[in-house]
SELUMSE-448690 format. One record per residue (C-alpha): residue in three letters; z, x, y. Coordinates in steps of 0.02 Angstrom, whole numbers, plus 50000, padded with zeros to 5 digits. Each point is the difference from the previous one (the first is absolute). Layout:
ALAZXY
...
This chain:
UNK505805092450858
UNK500545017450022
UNK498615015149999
UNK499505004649843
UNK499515015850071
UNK501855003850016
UNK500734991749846
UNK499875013749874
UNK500714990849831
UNK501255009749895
UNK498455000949870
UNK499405013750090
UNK501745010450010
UNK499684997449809
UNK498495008849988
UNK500585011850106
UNK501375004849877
UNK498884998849845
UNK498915014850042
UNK501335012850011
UNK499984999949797
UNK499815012549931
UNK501185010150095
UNK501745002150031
UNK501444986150049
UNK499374987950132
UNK500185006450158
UNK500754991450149
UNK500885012750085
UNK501445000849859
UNK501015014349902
UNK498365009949893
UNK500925000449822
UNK499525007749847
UNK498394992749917
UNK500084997049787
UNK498554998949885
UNK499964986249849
UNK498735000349870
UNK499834993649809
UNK499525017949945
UNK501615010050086
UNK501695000849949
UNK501544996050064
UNK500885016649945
UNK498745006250137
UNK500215003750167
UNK499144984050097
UNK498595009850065
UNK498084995350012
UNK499885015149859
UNK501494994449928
UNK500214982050024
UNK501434989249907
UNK499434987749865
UNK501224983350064
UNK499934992250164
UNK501844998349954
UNK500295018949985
UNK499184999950182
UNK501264987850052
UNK501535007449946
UNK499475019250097
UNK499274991750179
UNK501404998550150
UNK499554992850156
UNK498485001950075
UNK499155007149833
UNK498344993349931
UNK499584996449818
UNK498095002449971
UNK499444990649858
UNK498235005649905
UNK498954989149907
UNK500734991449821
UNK501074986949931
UNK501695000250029
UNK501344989349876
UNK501605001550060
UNK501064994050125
UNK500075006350202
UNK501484999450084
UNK500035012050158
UNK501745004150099
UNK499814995650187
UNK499245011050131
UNK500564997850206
UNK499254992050135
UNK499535019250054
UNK499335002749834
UNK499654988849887
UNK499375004049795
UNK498184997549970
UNK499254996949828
UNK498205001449995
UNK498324998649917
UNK499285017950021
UNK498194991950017
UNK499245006849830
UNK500064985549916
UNK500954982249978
UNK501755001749965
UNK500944986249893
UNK501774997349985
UNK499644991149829
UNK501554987549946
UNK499634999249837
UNK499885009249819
UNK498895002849850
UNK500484986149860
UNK499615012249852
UNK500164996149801
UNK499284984849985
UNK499564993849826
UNK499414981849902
UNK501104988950023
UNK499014986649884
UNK499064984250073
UNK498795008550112
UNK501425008850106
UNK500705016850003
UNK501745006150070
UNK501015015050076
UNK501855001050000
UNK500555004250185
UNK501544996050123
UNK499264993950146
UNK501155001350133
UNK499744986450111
UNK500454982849993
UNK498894991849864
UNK499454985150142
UNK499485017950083
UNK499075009249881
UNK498105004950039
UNK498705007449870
UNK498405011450054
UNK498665000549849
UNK498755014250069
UNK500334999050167
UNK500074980650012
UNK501454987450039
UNK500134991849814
UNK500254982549980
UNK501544993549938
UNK499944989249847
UNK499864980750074
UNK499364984549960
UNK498664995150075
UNK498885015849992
UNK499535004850182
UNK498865013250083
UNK500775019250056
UNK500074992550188
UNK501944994050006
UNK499454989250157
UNK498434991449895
UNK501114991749891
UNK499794988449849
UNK501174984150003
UNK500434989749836
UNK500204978450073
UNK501314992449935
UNK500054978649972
UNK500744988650103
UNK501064998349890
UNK501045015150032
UNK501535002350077
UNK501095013050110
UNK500565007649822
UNK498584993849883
UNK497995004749988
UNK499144989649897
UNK497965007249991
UNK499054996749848
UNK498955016850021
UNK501685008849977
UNK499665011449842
UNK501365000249850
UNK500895014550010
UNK502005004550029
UNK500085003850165
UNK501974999850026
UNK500495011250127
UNK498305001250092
UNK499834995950187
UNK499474986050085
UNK499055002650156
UNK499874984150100
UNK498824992950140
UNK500564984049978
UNK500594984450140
UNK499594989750124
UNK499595012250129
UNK500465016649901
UNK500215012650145
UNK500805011449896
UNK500175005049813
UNK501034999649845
UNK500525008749844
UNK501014993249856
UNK500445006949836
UNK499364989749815
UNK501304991249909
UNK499064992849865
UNK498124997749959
UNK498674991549881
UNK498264994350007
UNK499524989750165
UNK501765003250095
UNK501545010550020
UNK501554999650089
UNK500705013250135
UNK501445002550104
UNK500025006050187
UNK498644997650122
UNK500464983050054
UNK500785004150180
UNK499264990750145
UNK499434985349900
UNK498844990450020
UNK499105009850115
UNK499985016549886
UNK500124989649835
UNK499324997949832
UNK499764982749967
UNK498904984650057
UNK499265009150151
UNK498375005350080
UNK500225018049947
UNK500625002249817
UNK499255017849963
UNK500985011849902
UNK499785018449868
UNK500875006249902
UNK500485021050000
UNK501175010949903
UNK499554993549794
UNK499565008249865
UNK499114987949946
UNK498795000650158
UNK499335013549945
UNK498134996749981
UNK498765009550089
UNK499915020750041
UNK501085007350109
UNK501254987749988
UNK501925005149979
UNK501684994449934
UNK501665010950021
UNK501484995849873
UNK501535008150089
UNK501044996249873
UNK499005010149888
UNK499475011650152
UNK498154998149925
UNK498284996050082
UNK498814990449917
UNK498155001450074
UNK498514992249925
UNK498885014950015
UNK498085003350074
UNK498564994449890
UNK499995015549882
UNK501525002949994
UNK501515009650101
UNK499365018449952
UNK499255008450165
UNK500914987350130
UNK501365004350112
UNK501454989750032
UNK501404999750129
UNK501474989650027
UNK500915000950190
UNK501775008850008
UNK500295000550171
UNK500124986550119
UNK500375013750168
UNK498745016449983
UNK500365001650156
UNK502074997350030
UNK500435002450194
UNK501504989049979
UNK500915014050039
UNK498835010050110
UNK499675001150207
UNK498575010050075
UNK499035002949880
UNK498154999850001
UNK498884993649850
UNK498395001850007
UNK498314997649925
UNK500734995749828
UNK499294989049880
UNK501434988649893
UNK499504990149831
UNK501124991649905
UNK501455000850136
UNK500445000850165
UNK500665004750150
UNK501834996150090
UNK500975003650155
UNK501854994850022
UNK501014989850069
UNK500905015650131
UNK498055010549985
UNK499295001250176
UNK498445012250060
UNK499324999749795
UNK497855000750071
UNK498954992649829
UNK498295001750035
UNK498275003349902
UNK500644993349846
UNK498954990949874
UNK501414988349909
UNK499384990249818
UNK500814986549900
UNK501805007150113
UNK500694981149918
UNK500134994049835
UNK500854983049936
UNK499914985049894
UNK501474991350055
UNK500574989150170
UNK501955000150002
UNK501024994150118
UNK500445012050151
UNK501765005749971
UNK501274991050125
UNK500125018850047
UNK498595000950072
UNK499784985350102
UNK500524998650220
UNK500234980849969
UNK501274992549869
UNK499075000849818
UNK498864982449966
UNK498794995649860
UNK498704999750145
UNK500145018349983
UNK498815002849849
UNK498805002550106
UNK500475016650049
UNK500265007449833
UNK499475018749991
UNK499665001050176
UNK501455014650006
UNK499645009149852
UNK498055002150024
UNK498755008150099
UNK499825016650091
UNK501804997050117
UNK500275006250152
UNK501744997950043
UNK501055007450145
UNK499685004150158
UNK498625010150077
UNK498815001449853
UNK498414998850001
UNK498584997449869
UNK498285000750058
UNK498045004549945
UNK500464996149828
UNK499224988649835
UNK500984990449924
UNK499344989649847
UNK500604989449860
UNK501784993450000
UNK500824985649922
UNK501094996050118
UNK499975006950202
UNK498755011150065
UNK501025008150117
UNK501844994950050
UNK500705004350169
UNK501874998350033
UNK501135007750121
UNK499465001850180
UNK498775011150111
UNK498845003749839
UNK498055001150013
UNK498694995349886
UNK498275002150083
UNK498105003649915
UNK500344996849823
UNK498804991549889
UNK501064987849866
UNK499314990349887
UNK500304993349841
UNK501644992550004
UNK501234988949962
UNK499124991049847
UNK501544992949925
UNK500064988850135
UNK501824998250075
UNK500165004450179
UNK499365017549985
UNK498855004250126
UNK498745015350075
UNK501345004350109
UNK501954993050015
UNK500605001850169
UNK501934998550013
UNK501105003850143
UNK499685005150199
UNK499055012750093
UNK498595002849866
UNK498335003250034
UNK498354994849880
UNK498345002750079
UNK498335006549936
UNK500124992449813
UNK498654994749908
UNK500904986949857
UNK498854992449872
UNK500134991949837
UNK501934993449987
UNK500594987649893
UNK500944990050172
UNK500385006250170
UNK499345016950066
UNK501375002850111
UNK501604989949957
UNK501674999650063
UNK501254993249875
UNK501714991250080
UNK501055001649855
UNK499835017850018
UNK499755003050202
UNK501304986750044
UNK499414992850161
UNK499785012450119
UNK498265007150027
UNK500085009450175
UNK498645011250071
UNK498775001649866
UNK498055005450046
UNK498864992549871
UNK498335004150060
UNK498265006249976
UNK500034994949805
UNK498814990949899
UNK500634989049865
UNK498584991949862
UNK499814995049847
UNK502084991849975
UNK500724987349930
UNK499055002849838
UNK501564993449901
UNK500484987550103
UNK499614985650093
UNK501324996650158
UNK500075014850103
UNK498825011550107
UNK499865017950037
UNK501055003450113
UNK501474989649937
UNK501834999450096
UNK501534991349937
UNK501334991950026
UNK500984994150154
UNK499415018150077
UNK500385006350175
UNK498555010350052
UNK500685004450177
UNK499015014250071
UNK498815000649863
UNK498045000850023
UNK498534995449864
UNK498405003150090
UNK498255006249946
UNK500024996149858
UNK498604994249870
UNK500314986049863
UNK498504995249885
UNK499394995349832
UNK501794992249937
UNK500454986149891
UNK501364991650064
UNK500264987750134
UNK500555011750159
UNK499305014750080
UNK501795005750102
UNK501274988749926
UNK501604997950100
UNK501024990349877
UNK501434989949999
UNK500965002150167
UNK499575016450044
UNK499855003350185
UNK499565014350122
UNK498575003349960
UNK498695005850105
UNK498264999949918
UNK498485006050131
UNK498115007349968
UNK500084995449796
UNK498624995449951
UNK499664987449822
UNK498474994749892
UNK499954992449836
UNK501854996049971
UNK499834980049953
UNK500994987550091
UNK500775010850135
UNK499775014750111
UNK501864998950055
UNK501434990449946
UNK501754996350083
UNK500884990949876
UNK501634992350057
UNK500394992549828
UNK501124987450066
UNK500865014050106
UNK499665007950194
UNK498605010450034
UNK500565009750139
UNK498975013850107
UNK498415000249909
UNK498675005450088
UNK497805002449964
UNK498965007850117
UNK498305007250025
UNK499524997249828
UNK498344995949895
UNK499824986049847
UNK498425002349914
UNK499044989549860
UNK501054994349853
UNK501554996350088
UNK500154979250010
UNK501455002050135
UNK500015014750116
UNK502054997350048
UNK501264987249939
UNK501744997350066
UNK500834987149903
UNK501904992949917
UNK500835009050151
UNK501554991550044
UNK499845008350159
UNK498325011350074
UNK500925006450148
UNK499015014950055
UNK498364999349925
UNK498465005050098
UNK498465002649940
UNK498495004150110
UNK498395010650012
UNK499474995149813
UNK498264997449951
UNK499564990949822
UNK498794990149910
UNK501204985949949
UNK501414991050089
UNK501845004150039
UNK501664987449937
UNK501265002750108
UNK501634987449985
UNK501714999849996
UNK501334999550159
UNK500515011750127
UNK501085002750161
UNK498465007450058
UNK498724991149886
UNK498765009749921
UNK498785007250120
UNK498155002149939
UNK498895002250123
UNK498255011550031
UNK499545000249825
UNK497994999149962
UNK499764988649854
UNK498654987349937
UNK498914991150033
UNK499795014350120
UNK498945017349908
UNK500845014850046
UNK498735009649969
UNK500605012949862
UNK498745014649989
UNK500224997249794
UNK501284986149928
UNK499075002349827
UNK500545019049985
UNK501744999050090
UNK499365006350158
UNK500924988150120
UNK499435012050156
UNK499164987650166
UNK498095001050029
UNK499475001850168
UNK499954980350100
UNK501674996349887
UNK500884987550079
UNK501725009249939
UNK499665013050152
UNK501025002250139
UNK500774984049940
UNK501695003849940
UNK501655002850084
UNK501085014250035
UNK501385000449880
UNK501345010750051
UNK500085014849885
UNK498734994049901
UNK498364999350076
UNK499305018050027
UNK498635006750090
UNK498964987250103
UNK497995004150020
UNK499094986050096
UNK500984988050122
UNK501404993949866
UNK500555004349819
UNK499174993249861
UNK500484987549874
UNK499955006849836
UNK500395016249921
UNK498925010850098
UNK499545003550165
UNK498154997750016
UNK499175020750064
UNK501485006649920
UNK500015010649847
UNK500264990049859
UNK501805003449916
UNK499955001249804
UNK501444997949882
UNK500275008249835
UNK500155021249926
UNK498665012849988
UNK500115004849829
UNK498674998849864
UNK500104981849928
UNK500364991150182
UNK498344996550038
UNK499274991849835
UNK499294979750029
UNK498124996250009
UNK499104993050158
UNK499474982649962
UNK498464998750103
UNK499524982649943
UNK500174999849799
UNK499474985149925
UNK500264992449840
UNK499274987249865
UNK500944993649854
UNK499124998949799
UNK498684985750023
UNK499785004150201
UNK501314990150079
UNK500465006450173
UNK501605011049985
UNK500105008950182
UNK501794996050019
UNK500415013049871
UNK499535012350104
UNK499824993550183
UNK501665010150048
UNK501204985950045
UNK501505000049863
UNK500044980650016
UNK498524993649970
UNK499544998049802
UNK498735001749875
UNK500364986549851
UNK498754999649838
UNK499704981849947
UNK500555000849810
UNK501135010149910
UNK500125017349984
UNK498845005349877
UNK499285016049941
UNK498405003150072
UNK500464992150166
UNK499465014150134
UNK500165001550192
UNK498605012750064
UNK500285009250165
UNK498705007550118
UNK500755014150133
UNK498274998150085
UNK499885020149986
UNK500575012849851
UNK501815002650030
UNK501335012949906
UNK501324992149918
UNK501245004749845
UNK501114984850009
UNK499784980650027
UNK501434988750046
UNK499984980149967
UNK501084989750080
UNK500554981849954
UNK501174999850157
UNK501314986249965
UNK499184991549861
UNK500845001749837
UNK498864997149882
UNK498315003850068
UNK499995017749950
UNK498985008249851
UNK500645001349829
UNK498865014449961
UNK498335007950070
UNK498845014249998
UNK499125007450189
UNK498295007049981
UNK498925006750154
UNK498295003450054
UNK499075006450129
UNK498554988850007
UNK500724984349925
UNK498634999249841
UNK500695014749903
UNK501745000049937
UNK500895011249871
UNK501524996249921
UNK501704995450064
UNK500875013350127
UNK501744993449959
UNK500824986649877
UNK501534990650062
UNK500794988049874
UNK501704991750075
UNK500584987050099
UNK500635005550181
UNK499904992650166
UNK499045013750091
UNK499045010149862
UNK499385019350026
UNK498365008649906
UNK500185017450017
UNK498465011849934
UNK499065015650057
UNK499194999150181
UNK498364991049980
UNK498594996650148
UNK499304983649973
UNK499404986450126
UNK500444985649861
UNK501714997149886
UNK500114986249866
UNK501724996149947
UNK499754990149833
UNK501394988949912
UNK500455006249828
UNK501394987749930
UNK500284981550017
UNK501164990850113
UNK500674979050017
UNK499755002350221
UNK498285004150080
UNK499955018550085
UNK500425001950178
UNK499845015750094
UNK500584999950177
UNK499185016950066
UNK499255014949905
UNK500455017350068
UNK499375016949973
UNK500775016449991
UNK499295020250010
UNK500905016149976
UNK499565001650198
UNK499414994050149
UNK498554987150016
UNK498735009550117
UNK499774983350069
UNK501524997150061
UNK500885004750150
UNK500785016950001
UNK501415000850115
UNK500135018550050
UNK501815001250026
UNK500014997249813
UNK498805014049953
UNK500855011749866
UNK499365013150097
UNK500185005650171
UNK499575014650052
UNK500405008950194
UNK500314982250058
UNK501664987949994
UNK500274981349935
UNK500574986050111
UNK500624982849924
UNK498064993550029
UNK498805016150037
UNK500045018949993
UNK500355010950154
UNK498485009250084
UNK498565008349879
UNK499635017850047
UNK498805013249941
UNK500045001049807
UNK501504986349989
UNK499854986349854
UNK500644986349910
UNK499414995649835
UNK500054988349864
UNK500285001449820
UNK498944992649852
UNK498784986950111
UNK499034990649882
UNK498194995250094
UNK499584986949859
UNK498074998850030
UNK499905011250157
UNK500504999750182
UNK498805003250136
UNK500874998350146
UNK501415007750084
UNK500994992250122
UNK501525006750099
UNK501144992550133
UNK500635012350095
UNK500435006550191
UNK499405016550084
UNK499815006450168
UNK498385006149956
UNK499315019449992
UNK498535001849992
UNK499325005149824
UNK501584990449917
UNK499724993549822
UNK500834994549846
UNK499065007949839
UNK500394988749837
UNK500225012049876
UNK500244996649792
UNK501115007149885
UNK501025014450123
UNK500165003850186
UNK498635010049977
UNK498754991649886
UNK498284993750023
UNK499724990950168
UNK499514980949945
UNK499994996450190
UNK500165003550175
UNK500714987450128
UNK499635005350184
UNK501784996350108
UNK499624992050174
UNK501314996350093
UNK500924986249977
UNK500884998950191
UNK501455009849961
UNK501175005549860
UNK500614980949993
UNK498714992050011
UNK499174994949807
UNK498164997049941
UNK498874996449876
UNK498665013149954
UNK499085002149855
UNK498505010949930
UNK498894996349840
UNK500005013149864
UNK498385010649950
UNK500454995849817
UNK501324987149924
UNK501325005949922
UNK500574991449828
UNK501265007049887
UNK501755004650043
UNK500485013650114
UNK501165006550085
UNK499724996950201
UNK500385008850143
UNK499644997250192
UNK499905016750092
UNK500045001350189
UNK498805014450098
UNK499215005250149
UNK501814999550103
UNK501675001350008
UNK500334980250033
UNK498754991249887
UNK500684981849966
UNK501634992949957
UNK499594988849828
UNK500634983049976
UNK498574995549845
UNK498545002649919
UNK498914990049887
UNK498625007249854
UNK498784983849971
UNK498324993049964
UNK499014996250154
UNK499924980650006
């Protein structure tokens, strides 16, 4: 392992470049141009000036020449931006000014509405977009679209109609289907044997109890309607779903928009409908510089010949909208056109897209998309520290981020909440070349939330992955059947230091699918609870040149197939042997001191890194190292709950502890029937803070809830009423409510269902860190006077910092703990301080030395007072010039 004391992370150039705002253009030794002001109250008859600033970014646009800044104050912006290119030398900044947020807003006030009779009222408007693409805003919030069944505001919390066994690739036959004409509507399918992908068809012909489509029946009978295990279907884009507020239905025949309005009535509500699918158009553009801007309703593009475009800072919502999953046009495909191809549909033409060469887009937010979360094409781009989340709910091969082409570079994401793969690369787009790619440092949770055959990290097909690296990395909390998922003769790749908890059957799958699997490679990696298999290597034809070594897991490894060498697997740590993990519950797949992965690994050429002791380690760290941590800085990175030992009882007292024991595949199952009343009670053992509870039914398909309420208290006796109502039927269901503290949750059935409830693991989630939890410094969101490696910061002087946004202490911490390294001097310390730099001391930790700048302890100090609540914290070096390097600290209850 390389010094982290020397690996300063691109992160930190970031932050570096953030805190020149507000100023002029950013400054690295480039032409100084002329610096314009942008504000809703100027003009654009005026000059540009901070007294006189133009009213359009686009006015901006069409006066700045190389190496000119546009400074953009506080407001909403609806229209279009479309910069000319700047130079290498000098590039074309727009910028937030730093009074305010500003938004690049794609959308438009939908004024005029009046009754339109049967409880719905209507506007005539063109809406410019395809109709499969339109998206509606009703104060501020995405609007539903009219569909059948009703289902929540989350677009990944879905509600599924069932349709008989009866049905067939073009036929549904469900008796709860309502009479109504819905000709013309949608069909949304999860339907097959093994559905790894979705549908959409379009409604021939309906009645009561069944109805007829066309379309959706590619790939059959694994993505199918018909006599299959999954037969799950809605219904979109019908007038006659129209049953609940907020819904909408656009005629665009009639160019009218019929809404059924808020309880009370339309008067005093605002409505928007999107009109532009690129705020942000650098399709045309190179060097330009975008920065700090907030999009809604649209988003953000590059081109296809853009190269040195820098996006960073922004704060991207609902950039995708779509209700359809057409076929990719033959167009658009590297291999000849297929119906195996529907599973890339509107992987091209969503997402924030970075396309070209030389771009980067980094430090940035990026939320709520239909399709892609980011897509990458071209060669030498960069995406790095960017939160996304929120994505790809409609289910096709859309993922966090879409990697295509050769000498990219993705590091330092934090991906959560996609409906399949995290990271995906697509080879009906990419063709088969994938050369010299960097995937590292990213965390991937919370996929495959519309889907059931695919992983996080997800790579396809028949892929050549020569010179490409995907190490440290962090895959958790999925539900598929994969962590990394090398799939169907793909070869090349070299996987080291991953690590994988909680991702069902597999850690890491080769699958040869009755073809080679050539090159492959896993080293110096760690499988955690929840994962059955730690690696499989099967249906090669031929293995030649797989190695896998230096791994360290809690189940076994599957290794088969042929090679000219054979497979070699060799110096991997698994059972019955304990490695020792300092936490498996909590991810933390670090080795405790008397390990038996120590010093017992092999050197891997190019691989293994650093050695401490008298040999590397097996595993994915190296035992007195820093510990590396994947995953971005931002706000929102940091959000899941220590599970310190929760335990749960079911309604009546059964024993329900594998609900929330923190392995994904182990079960709770009730004994009976869903039935309202039915209740699973949870004890965190202490208060914790919490705003939003996940259940997951990992691979079951018809365990999961048909409806509940969650209520909390702090002392188990006292409850008030529910926090959150979820009514639905999805395979891993959300409750999202205000932050509470509470040491107990009761999640409480509400509706009836034919199958007994099975949960596989409860998870909580805070707008924050869990104090309890270990705070990897290198991921502070502040750091102040000192520099971030990949797995610690540099050397703490006098008055230097890092600090941490929004901790949430639950019940109260006591104790601080901090490993760290110092030389020692003398009166050293590092003063815990809440809420700024310079807030109220909560501690002081006396810094002995360690044995030199490398060498990392343990110490820890007990507070005067607990501290409860959420604050801000910061760590704050005095006393010398060389405090202590930071690798992590720790804010808990004394045991």
């Amino acid at each position: 392992m390389r010094s982290a004391l020397r690996r300063i992370s691109v992160v930190a150039a970031a932050a570096a470049v953030l805190t020149a705002l507000p100023g002029a253009a950013s400054a690295e030794g480039r032409h100084q141009g002329r610096t314009y002001h942008v504000a809703t109250w100027g003009a654009d008859r005026d000059s540009g000036s901070s007294l006189h600033p133009f009213r359009t970014i686009g006015r901006c646009t069409e006066q700045v020449r190389p190496g000119d800044t546009c400074l953009i104050h506080r407001g909403r912006y609806q229209e279009r931006v479309a910069p000319p290119s700047g130079t290498k030398e000098a590039p074309i900044t727009l910028a937030a000014y730093g009074d305010g947020a500003v938004t690049v807003d794609g959308t438009r006030t939908v004024t005029g509405w009046r009754d339109a009779g049967g409880g719905l009222v209507a506007a005539d408007v063109d809406l410019p977009l395809d109709t499969s693409e339109n998206a509606l805003f009703l104060d501020g919030e995405r609007a539903m679209e009219g569909r059948w069944p009703n289902s929540g505001s989350d677009p990944l919390n879905p509600s599924w109609a069932v349709a008989e066994r009866s049905s067939t690739d073009q036929h549904i036959d469900d008796p709860d289907l309502p009479d109504g004409d819905f000709t013309g509507a949608t069909v949304h399918l999860w339907a097959g044997s093994n559905p790894w992908s979705q549908q959409t068809g379009t409604v021939t012909a309906t009645k009561a109890g069944a109805l007829d489509f066309t379309g959706g029946n590619y790939r059959c009978t694994p993505l199918c309607m018909g006599d299959q295990t999954y037969r799950n279907y809605y219904l979109v884009g019908a007038k006659a779903t129209l049953d609940q507020p907020g819904e909408w239905y656009y005629d665009k025949d009639a160019s009218r928009l019929y809404l059924v309005p808020p309880k009370g009535g339309i008067t005093g509500h605002t409505v928007t409908a999107k009109h532009e699918s690129w705020g942000v158009d650098l399709s045309h553009s190179s060097h330009v510089t975008v920065r700090g801007l907030d999009l809604w309703g649209t988003s953000l593009r590059t081109g296809t010949d853009s190269t040195g475009v820098l996006a960073e800072g922004l704060r991207a919502r609902y950039i995708s909208e779509f209700s359809t999953l057409p076929m990719p046009r033959d167009d658009e495909l590297a291999i000849p056109p297929g119906e195996g191809h529907i599973v890339a549909s509107r992987v091209l033409n969503s997402g924030i897209q970075i396309l070209g060469n030389g771009n980067t887009l980094r430090d940035s937010d990026i939320g709520y998309s239909a399709g892609t979360g980011v897509l990458l094409r071209g060669s030498g781009n960069t995406v790095t520290g960017n939160y996304i989340h929120d994505v790809g709910w409609m289910g096709s091969y859309t993922p966090g981020i879409e990697i295509n082409g050769s000498g990219q570079t993705v590091t330092h994401n934090t991906i959560r909440r996609t409906g399949r793969a995290s990271i995906d690369t697509a080879w009906q787009l990419n063709g088969v070349p994938f050369h010299d790619n960097r995937i590292a440092y990213n965390d991937l949770s919370e996929a495959m939330r519309t889907s059931r055959d695919g992983s996080p990290f997800y790579v396809c097909c028949n892929l050549d992955a020569k010179g490409t690296s995907v190490d440290h990395n962090t895959v958790h909390d999925a539900d598929g059947q994969v962590g990394y998922y090398i799939d169907n003769s793909s070869g090349q790749f070299l996987l080291h230091h991953n690590v994988a908890y909680n991702t069902g059957a597999r850690g890491t799958f080769y699958n040869g699918h009755s073809g080679v699997s050539l090159g492959n490679r896993d080293h110096h990696s760690s499988y955690g609870l929840g994962v059955t298999t730690a690696v499989r290597l099967s249906g090669a034809t031929d293995a030649t040149g797989t190695y896998v070594s230096n791994d360290v897991a809690l189940g076994p490894m599957e290794i088969s197939g042929p090679g000219d060498p054979a497979p070699v697997v060799r110096n991997n740590l698994l059972p019955p042997t304990d490695p020792r993990y300092t936490d498996a519950r909590n991810g933390e797949l670090w080795p405790r001191a008397g390990s038996p992965a120590i010093d017992a690994g092999e050197t891997v050429d190019g691989v293994t890194g650093e050695v401490r002791g008298d040999g590397p380690d097996q595993g994915a760290y190296e035992y007195g190292a820093p510990i590396w941590s994947s995953g971005c800085r931002l706000a929102g990175c940091e959000t899941r709950v220590r599970n310190d030992g929760w335990k749960a009882t079911a309604s009546g007292g059964g024993d329900a502890s594998a609900a929330v024991d923190g392995v994904q595949t182990t079960q709770w199952k009730g004994s009976a029937p869903q039935s309202p009343g039915q209740s699973l009670t949870v004890d965190l053992g202490t208060a914790k803070t919490f705003g939003r509870m996940a259940i997951d039914a990992g691979m079951d398909a018809t365990g999961h809830p048909y409806g509940f309420t969650v209520s909390v208290s702090r002392d188990g006796d006292h409850w008030g009423g529910p926090v959150a109502r979820v009514s639905g039927r999805s395979f891993t269901q959300d409750a999202v409510f205000p932050q509470h503290t509470a040491r107990y949750l009761r999640i409480e059935l509400t509706a009836p269902g034919e199958n007994p409830w099975a949960v596989n693991e409860i998870r909580l989630y805070a707008d924050g860190p869990d104090a309890a939890a270990t705070l990897q410094a290198e991921r502070a969101e502040v750091v102040r006077g000192a520099e971030r490696g990949e797995a610690a910061t540099s050397v703490l002087g006098q008055g230097d910092a890092i600090g941490f946004r929004g901790v949430r202490f639950g019940a109260g911490a006591d104790t601080l703990t901090v490993r760290l390294a110092s030389g020692g001097c003398g009166d050293c310390a590092l003063r815990l301080r809440l809420d700024s730099p310079d807030g109220p001391v909560a501690a002081t930790l006396p810094v002995r030395g360690t044995g030199g700048m490398d060498t990392w302890r343990e110490l820890s100090v007990r507070l005067p007072r607990a501290v409860t609540g959420s604050h801000d914290v910061y760590l704050v070096a005095t006393g010398g010039h060389r405090v202590a390097a930071v690798d992590w600290l720790t804010l808990r209850q004394a045991s």
